[in-house]
N, C-alpha and C positions, 0 to 999 in steps of 0.2 A: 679304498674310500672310507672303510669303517676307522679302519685305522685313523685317518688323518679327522674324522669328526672329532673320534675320542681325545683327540691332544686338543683341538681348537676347545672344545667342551672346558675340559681340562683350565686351560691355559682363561678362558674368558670368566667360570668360577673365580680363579686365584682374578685377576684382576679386580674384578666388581666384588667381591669379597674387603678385599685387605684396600682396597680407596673406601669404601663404606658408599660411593655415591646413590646407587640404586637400594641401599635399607633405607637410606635416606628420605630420600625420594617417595619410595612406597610409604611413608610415615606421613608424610607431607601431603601424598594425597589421601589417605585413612582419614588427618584430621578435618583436610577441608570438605570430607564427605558426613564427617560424623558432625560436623561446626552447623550444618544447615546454608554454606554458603554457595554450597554443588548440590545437587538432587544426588539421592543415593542410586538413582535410575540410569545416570552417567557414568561408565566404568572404562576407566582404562585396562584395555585386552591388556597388551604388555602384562602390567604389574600383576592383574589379577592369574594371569597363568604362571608367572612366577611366584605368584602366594600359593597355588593350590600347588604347585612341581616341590612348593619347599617345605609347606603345609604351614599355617597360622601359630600355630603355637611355636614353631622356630621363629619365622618371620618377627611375631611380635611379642614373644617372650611372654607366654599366654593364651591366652583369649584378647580377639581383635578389640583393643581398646575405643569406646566410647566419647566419654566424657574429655574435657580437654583438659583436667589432670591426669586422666589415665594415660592420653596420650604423651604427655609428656613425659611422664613416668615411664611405661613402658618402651621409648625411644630413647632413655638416658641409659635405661638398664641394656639396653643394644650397644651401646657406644662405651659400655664399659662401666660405669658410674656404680657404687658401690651401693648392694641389695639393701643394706641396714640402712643408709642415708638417704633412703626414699620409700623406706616400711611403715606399714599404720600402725595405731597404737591401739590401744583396746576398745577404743568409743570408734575406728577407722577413720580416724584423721589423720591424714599424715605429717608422717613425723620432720620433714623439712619445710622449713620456714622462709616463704619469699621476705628478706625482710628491702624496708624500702628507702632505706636510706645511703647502702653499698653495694654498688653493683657490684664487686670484689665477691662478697660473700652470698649470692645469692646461688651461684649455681657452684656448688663442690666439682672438685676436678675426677676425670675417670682416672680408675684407680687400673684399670685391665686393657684391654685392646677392644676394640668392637666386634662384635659378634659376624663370624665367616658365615659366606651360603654354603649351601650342603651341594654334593653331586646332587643335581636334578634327572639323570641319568643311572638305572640301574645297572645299567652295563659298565658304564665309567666309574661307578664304585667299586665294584667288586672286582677290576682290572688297577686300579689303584689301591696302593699304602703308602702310608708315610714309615719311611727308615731314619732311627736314629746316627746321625753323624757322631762317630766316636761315642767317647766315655761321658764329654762333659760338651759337645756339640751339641744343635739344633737340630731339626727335623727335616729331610726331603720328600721328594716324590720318590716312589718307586715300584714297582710291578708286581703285581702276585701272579702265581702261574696261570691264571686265569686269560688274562694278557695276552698269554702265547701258545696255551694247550686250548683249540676250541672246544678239546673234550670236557676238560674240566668249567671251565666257563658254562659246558650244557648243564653239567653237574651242578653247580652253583643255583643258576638260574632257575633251574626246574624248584631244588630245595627253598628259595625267595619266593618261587609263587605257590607251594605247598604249606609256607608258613605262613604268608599274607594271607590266604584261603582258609587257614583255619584261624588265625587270630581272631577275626567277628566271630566265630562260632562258641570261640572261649574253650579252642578244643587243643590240648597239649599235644605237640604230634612230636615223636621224637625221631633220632638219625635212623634208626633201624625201621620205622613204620613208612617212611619214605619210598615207598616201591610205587613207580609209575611207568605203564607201558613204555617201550623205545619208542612206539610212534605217535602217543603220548607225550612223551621227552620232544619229539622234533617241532611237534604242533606248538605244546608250549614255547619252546625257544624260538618259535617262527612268531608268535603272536608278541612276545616282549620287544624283538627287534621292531616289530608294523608299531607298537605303542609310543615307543621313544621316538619314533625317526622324526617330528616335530622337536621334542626336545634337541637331540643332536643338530638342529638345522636353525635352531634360534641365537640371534647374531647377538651374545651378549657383551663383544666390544660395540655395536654402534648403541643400546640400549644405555651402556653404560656411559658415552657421551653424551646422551641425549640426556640423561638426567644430569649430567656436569653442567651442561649448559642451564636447564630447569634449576638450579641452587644459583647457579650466577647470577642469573634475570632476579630473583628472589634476594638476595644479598646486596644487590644494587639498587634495588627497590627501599631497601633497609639505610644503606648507607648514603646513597645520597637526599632521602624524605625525610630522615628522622634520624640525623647527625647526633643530638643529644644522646639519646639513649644508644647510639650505634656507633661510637668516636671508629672514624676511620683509619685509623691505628691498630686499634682492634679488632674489629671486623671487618675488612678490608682483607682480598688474598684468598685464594681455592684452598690454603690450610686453616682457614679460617672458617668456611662454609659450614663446616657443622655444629658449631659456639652459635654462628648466626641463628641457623633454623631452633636451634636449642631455646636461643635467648629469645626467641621469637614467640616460640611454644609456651613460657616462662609469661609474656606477657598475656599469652590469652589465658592463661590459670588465673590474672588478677593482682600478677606485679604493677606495681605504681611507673607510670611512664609520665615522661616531659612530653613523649608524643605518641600518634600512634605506632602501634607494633606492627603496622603492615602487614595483617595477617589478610586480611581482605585482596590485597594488592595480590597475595600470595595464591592464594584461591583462584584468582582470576587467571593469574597464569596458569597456573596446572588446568583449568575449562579449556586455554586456548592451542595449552600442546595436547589435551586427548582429543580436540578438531581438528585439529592438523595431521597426528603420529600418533593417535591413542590404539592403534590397532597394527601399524606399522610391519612391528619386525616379525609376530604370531602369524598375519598373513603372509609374508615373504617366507620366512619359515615353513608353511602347509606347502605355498607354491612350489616349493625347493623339492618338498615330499611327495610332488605332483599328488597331495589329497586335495582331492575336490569340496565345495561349500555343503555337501551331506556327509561330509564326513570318508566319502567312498574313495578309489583309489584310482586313478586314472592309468589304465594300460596302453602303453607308450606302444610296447614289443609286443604284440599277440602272439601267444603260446602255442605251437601246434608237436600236440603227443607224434614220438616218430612212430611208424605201421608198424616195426617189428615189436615195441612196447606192448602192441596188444593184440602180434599175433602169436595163439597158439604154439608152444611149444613142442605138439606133436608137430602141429606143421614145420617150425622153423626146421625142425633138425632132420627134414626130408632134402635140406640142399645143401648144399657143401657153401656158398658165398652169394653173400646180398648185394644185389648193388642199387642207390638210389639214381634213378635216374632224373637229373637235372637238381638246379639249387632250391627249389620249393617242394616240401615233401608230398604237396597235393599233387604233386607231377604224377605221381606211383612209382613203384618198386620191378626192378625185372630180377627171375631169381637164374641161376645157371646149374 
């Protein structure tokens, strides 16, 4: 079972990664929280456990952008768009110019790919690497021994929470000071397994249609209300989705439009999928982990230690063979 999370995990990263749709998305609702057009009291679960699993300064190249320059700045430098051609100058104005007579030149083309999500899983990281393909090839997936030796994987794991534990402290730990009891060692690898099992259980192919859809409703909103500024040529088409939201972002900074930019329209939609699905896949996710709404763990199988576990070793080795009688160990024991 572990096995088959870590490939779904795996496999739904690269997805929602390399389409951009849920950076997107998470963008899209930051501005309509930060615009005053949503209460900041309104949070979509989803995105925000995918902000805290990828941490904010991946997510949005920073600190969570404000202002609706910053958001569009910090959503372009996402998608690739080059750090000099959206840098301030020394009074902090920035250096790109809406200007308002070419739509052509208003928004510079991305010069890079858009920025991937990270494993949200510590386990799926450190059982993943990328292998170069040949001399002059690309990059794969592939395995580090971790993957396949649980020993090392304990080894790994225990060293990641010895380094996280001392990072706030500001305390250098090195490979040699690393000594942590074996039973120590198992507690720790038994508490990073209990942490993820929400991340490995969160469905990020349906996350990642739901926010396909959430740029649709938005881009049609765009293209069929405000035709001028949105020729559907251009912006028309799911390769087209993130030019729209761009060009959208672009109009609330104080680009010149023949209409509105639809950014109201936009807001309203993202209020009416976190009433419907704003908590969605997080809870399915917990439910999957059978955790309960405190947090706690719901015992399915109750555990019953077997007698000989805690009986006395003077005792046991007074009989030559145990045998349990019947299939419940409350039954009791007859010895011979």
């Amino acid at each position: 079972m572990q096995e088959l999370l870590v490939k779904m995990h795996g496999f739904g990263i690269t997805l929602s990664g390399d389409q951009g749709a849920v950076i997107t998305s998470i963008h899209l609702y930051n501005a309509a929280q930060q615009s005053g057009q949503m209460s900041k009291d309104l949070e979509w679960i989803d995105f925000e456990k995918v902000i805290e699993w990828q941490s904010p300064s991946w997510t949005f190249v920073g600190d969570r952008p404000e202002s609706p320059w910053e958001c569009f700045r910090h959503y372009n430098l996402v998608m690739g768009m080059s750090a000099t051609a959206l840098s301030m100058d020394r009074r902090g104005r920035p250096t790109l110019r809406l200007h308002n007579t070419s739509r052509a030149t208003v928004l510079p083309k991305s010069q890079k790919k858009n920025r991937k999500l990270k494993f949200m899983s510590t386990y799926v990281d450190l059982s993943t690497e990328f292998v170069k393909k040949g001399l002059y090839g690309g990059f794969r997936w592939g395995h580090t021994r971790a993957a396949t030796e649980p020993l090392v994987m304990l080894e790994m794991l225990v060293a990641k929470y010895v380094e996280t534990k001392a990072e706030p402290a500001g305390v250098m730990v090195s490979t040699g000071q690393r000594k942590v009891h074996p039973l120590s060692m198992i507690t720790i690898f038994k508490d990073c397994l209990k942490s993820e099992e929400a991340i490995l259980r969160f469905d990020l192919f349906a996350l990642n249609q739901r926010c396909v859809e959430l740029l649709r409703k938005v881009q049609r909103f765009c293209v069929d209300l405000s035709p001028l500024d949105y020729p559907r040529h251009e912006y028309d088409g799911d390769c087209n989705l993130y030019e729209c939201f761009s060009h959208l972002l672009a109009g609330k900074t104080g680009l010149k439009r023949y209409q509105p930019p639809r950014f109201d329209e936009a807001c309203l939609t993202v209020k009416e999928m976190i009433a419907e699905v704003g908590d969605e896949e997080y809870r399915k996710a917990k439910a999957r982990s059978f955790i309960t709404g405190d947090g706690g763990k719901k015992v399915t199988d109750p555990f019953h230690a077997p007698f000989e576990d805690v009986m006395p070793l003077s005792l046991r080795s007074m009989f030559s063979q145990i045998i349990i009688a019947g299939d419940d160990p409350e039954d009791g024991i007859t010895f011979i």
